[in-house]
Structure formats: C-alpha cells, structure tokens
PDB file of N, H, CA, C and O in Angstrom:
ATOM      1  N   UNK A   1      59.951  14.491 -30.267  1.00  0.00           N
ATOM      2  CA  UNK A   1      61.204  14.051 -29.727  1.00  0.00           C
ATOM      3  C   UNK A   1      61.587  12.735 -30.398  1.00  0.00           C
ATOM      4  O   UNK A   1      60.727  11.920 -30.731  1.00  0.00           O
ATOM      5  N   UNK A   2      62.846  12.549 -30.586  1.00  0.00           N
ATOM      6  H   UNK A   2      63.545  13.212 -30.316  1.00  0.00           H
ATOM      7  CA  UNK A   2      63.404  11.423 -31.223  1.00  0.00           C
ATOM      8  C   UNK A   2      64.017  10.354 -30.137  1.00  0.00           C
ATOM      9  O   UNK A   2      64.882  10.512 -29.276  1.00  0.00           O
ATOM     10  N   UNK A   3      63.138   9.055 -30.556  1.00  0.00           N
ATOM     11  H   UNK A   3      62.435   8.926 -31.255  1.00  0.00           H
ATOM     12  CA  UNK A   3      63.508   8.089 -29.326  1.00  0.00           C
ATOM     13  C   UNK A   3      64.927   7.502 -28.883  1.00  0.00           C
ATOM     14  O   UNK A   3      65.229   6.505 -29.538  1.00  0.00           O
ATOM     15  N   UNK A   4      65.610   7.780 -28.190  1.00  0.00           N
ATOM     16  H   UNK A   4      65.365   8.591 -27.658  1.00  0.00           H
ATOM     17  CA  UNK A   4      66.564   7.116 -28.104  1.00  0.00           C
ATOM     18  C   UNK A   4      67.723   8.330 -27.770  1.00  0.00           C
ATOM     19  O   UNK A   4      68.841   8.055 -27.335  1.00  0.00           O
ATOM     20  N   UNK A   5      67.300   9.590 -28.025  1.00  0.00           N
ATOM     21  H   UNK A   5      66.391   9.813 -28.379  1.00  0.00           H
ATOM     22  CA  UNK A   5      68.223  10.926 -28.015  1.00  0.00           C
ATOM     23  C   UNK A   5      67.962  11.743 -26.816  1.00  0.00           C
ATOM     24  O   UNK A   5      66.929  12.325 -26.484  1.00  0.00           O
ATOM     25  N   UNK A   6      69.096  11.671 -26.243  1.00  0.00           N
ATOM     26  H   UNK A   6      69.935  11.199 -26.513  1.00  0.00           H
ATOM     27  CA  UNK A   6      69.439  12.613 -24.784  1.00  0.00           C
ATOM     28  C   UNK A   6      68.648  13.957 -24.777  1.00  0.00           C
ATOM     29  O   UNK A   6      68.559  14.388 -25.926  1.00  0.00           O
ATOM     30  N   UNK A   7      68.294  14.426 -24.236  1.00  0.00           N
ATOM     31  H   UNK A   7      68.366  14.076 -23.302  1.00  0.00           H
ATOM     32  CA  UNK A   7      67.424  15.752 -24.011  1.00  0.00           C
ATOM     33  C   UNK A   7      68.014  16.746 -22.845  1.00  0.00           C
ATOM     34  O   UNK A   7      68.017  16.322 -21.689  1.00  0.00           O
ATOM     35  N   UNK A   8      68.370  17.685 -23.047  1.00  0.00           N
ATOM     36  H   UNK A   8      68.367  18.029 -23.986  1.00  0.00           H
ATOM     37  CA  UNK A   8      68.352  18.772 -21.392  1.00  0.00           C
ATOM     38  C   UNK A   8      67.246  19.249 -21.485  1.00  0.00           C
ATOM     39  O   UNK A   8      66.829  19.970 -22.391  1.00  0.00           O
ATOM     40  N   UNK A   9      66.623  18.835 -20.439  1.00  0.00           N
ATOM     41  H   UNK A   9      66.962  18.250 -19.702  1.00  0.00           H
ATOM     42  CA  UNK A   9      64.902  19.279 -19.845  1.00  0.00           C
ATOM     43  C   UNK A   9      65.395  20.229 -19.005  1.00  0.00           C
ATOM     44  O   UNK A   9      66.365  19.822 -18.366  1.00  0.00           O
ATOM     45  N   UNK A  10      64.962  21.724 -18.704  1.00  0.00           N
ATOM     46  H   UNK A  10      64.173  22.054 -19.223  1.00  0.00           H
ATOM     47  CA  UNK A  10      64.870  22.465 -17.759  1.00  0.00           C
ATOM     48  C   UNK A  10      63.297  23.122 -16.985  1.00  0.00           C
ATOM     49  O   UNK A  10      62.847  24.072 -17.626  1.00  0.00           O
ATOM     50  N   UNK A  11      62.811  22.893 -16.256  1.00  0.00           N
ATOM     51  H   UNK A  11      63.177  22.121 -15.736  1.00  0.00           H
ATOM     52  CA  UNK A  11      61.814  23.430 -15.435  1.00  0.00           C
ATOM     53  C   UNK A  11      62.075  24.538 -14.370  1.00  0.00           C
ATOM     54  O   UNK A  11      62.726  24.395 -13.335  1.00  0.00           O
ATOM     55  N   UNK A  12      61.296  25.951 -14.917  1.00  0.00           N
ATOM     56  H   UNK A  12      60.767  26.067 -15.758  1.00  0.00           H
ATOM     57  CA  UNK A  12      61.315  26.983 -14.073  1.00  0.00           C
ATOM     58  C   UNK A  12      59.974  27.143 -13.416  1.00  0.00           C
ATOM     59  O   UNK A  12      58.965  27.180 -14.120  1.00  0.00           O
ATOM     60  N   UNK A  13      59.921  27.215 -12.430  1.00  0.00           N
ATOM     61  H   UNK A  13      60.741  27.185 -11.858  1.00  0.00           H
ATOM     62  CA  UNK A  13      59.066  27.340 -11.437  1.00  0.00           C
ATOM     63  C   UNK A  13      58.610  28.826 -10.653  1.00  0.00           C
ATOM     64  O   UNK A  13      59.188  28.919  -9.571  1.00  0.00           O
ATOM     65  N   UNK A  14      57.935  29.708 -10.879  1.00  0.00           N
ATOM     66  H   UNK A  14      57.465  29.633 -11.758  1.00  0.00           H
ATOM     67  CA  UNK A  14      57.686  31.016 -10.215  1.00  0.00           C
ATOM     68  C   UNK A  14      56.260  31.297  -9.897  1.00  0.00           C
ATOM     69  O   UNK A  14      55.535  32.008 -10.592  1.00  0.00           O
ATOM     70  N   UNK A  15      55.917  30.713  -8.837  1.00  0.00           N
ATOM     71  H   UNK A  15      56.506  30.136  -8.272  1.00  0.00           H
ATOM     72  CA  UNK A  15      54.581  30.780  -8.361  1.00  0.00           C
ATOM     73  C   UNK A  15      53.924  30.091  -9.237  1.00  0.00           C
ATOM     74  O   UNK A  15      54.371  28.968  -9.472  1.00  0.00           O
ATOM     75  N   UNK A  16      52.833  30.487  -9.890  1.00  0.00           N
ATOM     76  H   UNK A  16      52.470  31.399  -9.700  1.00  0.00           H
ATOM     77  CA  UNK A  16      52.157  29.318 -10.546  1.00  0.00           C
ATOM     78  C   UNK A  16      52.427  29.330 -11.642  1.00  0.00           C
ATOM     79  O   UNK A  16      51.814  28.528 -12.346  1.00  0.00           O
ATOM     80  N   UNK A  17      52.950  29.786 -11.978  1.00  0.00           N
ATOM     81  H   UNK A  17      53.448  30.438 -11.406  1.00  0.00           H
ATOM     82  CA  UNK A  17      53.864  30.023 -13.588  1.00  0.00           C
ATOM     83  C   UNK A  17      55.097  28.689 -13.796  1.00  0.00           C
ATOM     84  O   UNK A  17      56.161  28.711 -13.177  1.00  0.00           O
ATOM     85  N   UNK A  18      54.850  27.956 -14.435  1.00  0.00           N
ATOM     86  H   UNK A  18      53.985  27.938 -14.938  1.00  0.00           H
ATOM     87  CA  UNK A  18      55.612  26.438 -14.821  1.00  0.00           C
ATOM     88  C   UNK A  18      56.228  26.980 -16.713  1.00  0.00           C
ATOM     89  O   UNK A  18      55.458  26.891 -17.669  1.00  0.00           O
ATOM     90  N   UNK A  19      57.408  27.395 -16.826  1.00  0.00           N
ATOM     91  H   UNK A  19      58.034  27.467 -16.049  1.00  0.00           H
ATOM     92  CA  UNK A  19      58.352  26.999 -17.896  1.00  0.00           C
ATOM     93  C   UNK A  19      58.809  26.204 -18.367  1.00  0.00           C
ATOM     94  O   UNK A  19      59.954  26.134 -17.919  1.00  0.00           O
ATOM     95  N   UNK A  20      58.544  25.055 -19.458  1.00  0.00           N
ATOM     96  H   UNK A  20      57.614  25.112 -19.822  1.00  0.00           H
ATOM     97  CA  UNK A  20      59.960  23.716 -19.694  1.00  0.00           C
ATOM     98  C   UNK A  20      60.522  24.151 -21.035  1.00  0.00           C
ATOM     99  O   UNK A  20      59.863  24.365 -22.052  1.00  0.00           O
ATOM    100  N   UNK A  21      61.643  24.235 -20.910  1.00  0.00           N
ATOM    101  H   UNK A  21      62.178  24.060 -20.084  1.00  0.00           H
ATOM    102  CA  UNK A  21      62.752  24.307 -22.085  1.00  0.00           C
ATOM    103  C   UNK A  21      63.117  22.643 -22.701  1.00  0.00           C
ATOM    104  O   UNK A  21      62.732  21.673 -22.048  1.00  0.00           O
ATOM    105  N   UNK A  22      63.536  22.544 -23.409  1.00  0.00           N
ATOM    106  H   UNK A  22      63.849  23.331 -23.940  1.00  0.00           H
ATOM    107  CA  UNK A  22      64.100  21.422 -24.024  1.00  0.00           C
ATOM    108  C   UNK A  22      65.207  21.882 -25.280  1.00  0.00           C
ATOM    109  O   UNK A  22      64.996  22.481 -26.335  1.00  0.00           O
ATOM    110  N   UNK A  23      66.340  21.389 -24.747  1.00  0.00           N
ATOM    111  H   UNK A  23      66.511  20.903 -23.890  1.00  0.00           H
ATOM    112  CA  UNK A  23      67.700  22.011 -25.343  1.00  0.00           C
ATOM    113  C   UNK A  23      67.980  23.691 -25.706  1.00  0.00           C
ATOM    114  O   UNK A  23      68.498  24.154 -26.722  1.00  0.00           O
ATOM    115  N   UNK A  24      67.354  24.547 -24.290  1.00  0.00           N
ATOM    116  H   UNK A  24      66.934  24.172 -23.465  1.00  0.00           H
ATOM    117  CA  UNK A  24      67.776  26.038 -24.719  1.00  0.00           C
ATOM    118  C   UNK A  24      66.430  26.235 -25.166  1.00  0.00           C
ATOM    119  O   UNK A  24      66.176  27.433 -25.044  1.00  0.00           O
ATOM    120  N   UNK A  25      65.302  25.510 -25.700  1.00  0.00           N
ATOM    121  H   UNK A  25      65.508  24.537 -25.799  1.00  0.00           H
ATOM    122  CA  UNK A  25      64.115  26.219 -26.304  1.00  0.00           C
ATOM    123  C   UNK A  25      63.068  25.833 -26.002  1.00  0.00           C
ATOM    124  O   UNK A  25      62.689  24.687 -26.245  1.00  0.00           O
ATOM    125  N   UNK A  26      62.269  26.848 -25.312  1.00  0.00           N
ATOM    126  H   UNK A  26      62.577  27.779 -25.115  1.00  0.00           H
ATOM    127  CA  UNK A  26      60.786  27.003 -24.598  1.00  0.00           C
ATOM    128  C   UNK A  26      60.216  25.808 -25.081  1.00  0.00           C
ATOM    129  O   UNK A  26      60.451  25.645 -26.278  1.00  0.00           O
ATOM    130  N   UNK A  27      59.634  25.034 -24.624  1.00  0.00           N
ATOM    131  H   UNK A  27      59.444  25.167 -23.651  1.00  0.00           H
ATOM    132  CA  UNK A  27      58.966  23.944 -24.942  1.00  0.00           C
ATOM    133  C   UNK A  27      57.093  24.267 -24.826  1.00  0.00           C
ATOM    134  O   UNK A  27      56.226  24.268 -25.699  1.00  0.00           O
ATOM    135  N   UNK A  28      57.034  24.505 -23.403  1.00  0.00           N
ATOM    136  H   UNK A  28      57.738  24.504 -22.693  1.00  0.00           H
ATOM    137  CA  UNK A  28      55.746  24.811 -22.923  1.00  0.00           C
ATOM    138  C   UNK A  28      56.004  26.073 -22.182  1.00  0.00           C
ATOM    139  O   UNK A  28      57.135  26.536 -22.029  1.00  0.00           O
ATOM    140  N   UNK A  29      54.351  26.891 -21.492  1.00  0.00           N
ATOM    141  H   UNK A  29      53.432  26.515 -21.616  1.00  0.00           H
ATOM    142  CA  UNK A  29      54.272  27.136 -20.062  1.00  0.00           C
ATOM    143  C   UNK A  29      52.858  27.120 -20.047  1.00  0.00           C
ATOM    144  O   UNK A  29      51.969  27.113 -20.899  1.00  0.00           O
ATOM    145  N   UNK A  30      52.968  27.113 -18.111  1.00  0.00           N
ATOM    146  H   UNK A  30      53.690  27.118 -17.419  1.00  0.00           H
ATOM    147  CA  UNK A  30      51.488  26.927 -17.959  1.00  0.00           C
ATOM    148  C   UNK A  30      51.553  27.463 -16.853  1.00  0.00           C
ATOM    149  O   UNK A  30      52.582  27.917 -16.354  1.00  0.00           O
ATOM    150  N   UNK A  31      50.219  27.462 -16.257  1.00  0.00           N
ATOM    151  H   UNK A  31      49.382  27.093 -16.663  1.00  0.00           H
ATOM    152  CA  UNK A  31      49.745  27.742 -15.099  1.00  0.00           C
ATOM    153  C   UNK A  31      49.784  26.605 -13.878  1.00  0.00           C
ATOM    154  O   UNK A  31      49.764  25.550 -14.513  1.00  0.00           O
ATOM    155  N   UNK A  32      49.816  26.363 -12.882  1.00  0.00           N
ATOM    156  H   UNK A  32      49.833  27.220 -12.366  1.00  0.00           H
ATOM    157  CA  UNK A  32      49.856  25.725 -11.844  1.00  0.00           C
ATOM    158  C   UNK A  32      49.254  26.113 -10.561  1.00  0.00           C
ATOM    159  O   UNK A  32      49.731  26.973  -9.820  1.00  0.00           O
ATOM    160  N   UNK A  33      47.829  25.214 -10.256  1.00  0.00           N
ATOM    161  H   UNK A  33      47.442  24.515 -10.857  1.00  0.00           H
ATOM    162  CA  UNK A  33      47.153  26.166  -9.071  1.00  0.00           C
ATOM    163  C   UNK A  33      47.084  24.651  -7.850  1.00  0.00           C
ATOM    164  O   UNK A  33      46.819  23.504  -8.209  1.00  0.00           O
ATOM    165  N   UNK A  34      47.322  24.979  -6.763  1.00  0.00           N
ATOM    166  H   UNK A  34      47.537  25.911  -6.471  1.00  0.00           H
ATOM    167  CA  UNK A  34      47.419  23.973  -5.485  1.00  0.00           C
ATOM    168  C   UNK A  34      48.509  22.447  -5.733  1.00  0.00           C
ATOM    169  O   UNK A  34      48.289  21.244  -5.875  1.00  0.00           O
ATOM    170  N   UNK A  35      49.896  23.442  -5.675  1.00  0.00           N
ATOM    171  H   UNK A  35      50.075  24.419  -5.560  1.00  0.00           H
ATOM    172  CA  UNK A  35      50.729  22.431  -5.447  1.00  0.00           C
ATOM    173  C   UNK A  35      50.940  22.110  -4.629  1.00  0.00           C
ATOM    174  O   UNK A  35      50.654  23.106  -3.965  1.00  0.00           O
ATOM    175  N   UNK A  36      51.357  21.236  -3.770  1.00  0.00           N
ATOM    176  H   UNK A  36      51.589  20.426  -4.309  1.00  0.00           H
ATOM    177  CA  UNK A  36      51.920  20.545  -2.447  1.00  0.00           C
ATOM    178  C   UNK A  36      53.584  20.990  -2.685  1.00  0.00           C
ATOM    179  O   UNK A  36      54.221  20.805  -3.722  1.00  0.00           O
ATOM    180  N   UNK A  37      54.026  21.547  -1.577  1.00  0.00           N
ATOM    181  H   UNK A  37      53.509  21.697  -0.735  1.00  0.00           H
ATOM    182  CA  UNK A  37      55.110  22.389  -1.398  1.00  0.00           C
ATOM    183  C   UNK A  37      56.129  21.006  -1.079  1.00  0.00           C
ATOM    184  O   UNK A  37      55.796  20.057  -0.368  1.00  0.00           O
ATOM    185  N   UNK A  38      57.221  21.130  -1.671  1.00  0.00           N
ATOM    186  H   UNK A  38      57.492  21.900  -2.249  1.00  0.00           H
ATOM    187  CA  UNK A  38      58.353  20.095  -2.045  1.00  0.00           C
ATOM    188  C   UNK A  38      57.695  18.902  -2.671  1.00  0.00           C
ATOM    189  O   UNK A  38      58.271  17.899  -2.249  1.00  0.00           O
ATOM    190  N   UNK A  39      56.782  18.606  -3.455  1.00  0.00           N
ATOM    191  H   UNK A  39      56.314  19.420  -3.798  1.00  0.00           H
ATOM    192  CA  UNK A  39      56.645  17.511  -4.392  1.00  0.00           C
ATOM    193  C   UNK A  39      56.918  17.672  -5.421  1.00  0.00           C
ATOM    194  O   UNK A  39      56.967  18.888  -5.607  1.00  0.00           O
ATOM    195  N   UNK A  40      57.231  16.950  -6.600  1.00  0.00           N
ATOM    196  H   UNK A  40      57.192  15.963  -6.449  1.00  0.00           H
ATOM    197  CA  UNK A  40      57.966  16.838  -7.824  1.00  0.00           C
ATOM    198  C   UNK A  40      57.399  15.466  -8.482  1.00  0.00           C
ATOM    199  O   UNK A  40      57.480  14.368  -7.931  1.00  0.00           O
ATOM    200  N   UNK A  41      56.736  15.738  -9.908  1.00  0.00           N
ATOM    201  H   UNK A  41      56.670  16.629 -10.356  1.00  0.00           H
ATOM    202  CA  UNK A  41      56.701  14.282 -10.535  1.00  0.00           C
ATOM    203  C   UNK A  41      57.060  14.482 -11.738  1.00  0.00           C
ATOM    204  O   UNK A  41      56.942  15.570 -12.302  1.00  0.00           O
ATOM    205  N   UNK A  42      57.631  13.245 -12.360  1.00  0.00           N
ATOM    206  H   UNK A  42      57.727  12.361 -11.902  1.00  0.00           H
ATOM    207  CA  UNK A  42      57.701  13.516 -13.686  1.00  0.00           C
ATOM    208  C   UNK A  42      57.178  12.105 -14.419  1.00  0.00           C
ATOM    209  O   UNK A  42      57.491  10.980 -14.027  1.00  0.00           O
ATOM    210  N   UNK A  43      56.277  12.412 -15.619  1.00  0.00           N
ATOM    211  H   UNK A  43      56.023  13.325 -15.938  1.00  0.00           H
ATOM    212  CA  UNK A  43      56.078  11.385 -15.946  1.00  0.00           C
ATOM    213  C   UNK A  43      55.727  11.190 -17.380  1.00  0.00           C
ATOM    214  O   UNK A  43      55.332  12.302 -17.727  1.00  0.00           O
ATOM    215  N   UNK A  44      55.626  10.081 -18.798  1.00  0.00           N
ATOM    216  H   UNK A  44      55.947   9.177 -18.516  1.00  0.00           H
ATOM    217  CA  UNK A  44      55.643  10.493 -19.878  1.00  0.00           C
ATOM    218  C   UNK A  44      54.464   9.496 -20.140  1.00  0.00           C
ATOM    219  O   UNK A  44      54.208   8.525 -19.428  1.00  0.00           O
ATOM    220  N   UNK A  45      53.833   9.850 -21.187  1.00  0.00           N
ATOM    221  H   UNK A  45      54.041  10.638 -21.765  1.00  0.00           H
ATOM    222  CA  UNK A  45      52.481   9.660 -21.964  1.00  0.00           C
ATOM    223  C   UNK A  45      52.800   8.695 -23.287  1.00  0.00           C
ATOM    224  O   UNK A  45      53.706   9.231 -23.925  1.00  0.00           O
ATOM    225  N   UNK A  46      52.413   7.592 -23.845  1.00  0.00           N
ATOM    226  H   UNK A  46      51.677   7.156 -23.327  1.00  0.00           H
ATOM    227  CA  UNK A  46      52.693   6.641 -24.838  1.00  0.00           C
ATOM    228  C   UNK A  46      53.973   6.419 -25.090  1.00  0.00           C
ATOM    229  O   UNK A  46      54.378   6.553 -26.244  1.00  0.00           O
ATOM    230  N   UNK A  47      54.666   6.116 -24.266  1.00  0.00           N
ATOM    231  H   UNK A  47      54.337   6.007 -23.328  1.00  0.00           H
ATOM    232  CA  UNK A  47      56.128   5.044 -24.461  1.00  0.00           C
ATOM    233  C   UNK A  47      56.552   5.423 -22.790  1.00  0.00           C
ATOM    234  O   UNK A  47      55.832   5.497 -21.794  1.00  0.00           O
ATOM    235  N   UNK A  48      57.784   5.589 -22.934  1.00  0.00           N
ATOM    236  H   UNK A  48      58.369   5.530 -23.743  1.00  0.00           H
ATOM    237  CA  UNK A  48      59.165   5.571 -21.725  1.00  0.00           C
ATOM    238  C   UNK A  48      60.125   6.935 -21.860  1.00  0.00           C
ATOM    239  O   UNK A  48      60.104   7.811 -22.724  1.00  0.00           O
ATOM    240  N   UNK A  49      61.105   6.761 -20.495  1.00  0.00           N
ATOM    241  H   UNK A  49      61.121   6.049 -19.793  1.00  0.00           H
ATOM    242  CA  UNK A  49      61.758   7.286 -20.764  1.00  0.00           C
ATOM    243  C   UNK A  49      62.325   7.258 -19.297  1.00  0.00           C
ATOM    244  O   UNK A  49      61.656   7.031 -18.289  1.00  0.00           O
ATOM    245  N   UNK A  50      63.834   7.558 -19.357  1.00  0.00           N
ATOM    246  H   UNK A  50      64.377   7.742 -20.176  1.00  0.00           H
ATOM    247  CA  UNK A  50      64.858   7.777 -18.279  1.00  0.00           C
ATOM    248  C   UNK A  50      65.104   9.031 -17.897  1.00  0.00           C
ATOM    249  O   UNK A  50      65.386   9.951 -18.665  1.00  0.00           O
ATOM    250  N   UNK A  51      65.013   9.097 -16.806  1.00  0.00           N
ATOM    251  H   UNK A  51      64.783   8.350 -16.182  1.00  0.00           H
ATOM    252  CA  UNK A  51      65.930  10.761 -16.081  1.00  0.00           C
ATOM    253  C   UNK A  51      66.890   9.943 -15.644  1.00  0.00           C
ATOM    254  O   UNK A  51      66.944   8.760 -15.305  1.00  0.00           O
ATOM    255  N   UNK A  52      67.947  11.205 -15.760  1.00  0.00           N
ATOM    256  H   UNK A  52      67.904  12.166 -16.035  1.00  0.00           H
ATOM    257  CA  UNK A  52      69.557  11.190 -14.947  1.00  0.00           C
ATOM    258  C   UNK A  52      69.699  12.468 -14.600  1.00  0.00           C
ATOM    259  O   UNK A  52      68.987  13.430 -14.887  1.00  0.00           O
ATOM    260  N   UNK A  53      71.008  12.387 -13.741  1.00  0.00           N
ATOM    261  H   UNK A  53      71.587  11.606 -13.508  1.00  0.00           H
ATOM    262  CA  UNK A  53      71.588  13.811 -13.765  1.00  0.00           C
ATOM    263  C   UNK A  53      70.430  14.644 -12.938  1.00  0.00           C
ATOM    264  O   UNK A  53      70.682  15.848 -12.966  1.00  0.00           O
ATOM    265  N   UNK A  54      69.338  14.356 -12.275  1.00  0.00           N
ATOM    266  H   UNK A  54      69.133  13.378 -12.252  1.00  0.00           H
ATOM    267  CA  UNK A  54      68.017  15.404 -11.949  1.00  0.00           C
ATOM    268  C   UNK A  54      68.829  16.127 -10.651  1.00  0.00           C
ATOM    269  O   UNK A  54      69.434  15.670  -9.681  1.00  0.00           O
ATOM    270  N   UNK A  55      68.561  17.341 -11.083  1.00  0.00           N
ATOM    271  H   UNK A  55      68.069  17.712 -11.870  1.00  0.00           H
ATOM    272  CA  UNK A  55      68.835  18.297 -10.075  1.00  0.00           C
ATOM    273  C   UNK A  55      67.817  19.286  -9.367  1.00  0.00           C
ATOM    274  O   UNK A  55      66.735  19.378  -9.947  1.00  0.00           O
ATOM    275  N   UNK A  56      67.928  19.827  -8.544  1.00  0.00           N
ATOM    276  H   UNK A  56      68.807  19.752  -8.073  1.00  0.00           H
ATOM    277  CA  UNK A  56      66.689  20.819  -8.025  1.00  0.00           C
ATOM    278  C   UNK A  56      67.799  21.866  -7.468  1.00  0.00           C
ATOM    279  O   UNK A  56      68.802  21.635  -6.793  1.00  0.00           O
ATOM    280  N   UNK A  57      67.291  23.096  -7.973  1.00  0.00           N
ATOM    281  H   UNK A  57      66.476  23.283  -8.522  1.00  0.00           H
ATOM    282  CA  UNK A  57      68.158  24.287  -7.595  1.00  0.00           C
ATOM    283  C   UNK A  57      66.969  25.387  -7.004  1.00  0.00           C
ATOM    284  O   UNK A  57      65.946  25.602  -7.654  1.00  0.00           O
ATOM    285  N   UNK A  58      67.182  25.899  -5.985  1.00  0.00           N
ATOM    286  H   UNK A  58      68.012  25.724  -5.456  1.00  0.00           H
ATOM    287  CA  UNK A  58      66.311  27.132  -5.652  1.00  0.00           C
ATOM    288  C   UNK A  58      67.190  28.412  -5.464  1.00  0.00           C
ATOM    289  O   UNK A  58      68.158  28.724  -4.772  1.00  0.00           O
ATOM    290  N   UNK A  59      66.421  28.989  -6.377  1.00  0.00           N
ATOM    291  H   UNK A  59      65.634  28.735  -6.939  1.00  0.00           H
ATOM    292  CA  UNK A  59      66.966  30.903  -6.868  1.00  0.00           C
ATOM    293  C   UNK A  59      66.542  31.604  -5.513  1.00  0.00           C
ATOM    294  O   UNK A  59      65.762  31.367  -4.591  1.00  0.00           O
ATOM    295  N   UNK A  60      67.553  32.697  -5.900  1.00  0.00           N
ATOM    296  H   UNK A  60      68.187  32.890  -6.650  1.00  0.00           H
ATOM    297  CA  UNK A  60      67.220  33.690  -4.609  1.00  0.00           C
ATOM    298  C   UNK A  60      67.840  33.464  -3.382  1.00  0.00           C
ATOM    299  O   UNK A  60      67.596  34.196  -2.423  1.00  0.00           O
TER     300      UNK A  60
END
C-alpha cells in the first residue's frame, strides 16, 4: 500500500470465513474461530493509519 493514498477496505464476514477486499480486489481470507458477537477491531502493523466513512451493514 502506498502511504498517504485513500483505500476502500471492505470486510465480509460469514461465519468463520473473514474476506478483505481492497479497491474491488480480494486482498486476504481467513478463518475466524471464537469471536465475541458485536466486537470489531481494526488495527495496523509498522506505521499508521486513519478510518473514515466506517460502516457496518448486516445481509439478510
């Protein structure tokens, strides 16, 4: 990622199945086992960074 450049992060969530996109394209997925039901973190590894705009949408 290039520092200083806006990103659309998307996270899909389906049971333990975790998706992140970054601009339209799959970034990761993984597995996810014993989440705590309505918690959310986000956090970044050797520098910074800002969220805006964070939304939470539930499908179905």
């Amino acid at each position: 990622m290039v520092p200083g450049r806006p990103y659309e992060i998307k996270v899909f969530i389906d049971g333990t199945i975790c998706e992140i996109y970054v601009d339209e394209s799959i970034a990761m997925s993984a597995r996810m086992y014993d989440i705590p039901r309505g918690k959310l973190g986000l956090f970044v590894s050797q520098g910074h960074a800002g969220f805006s705009e964070v939304r939470i949408n539930a499908r179905g």
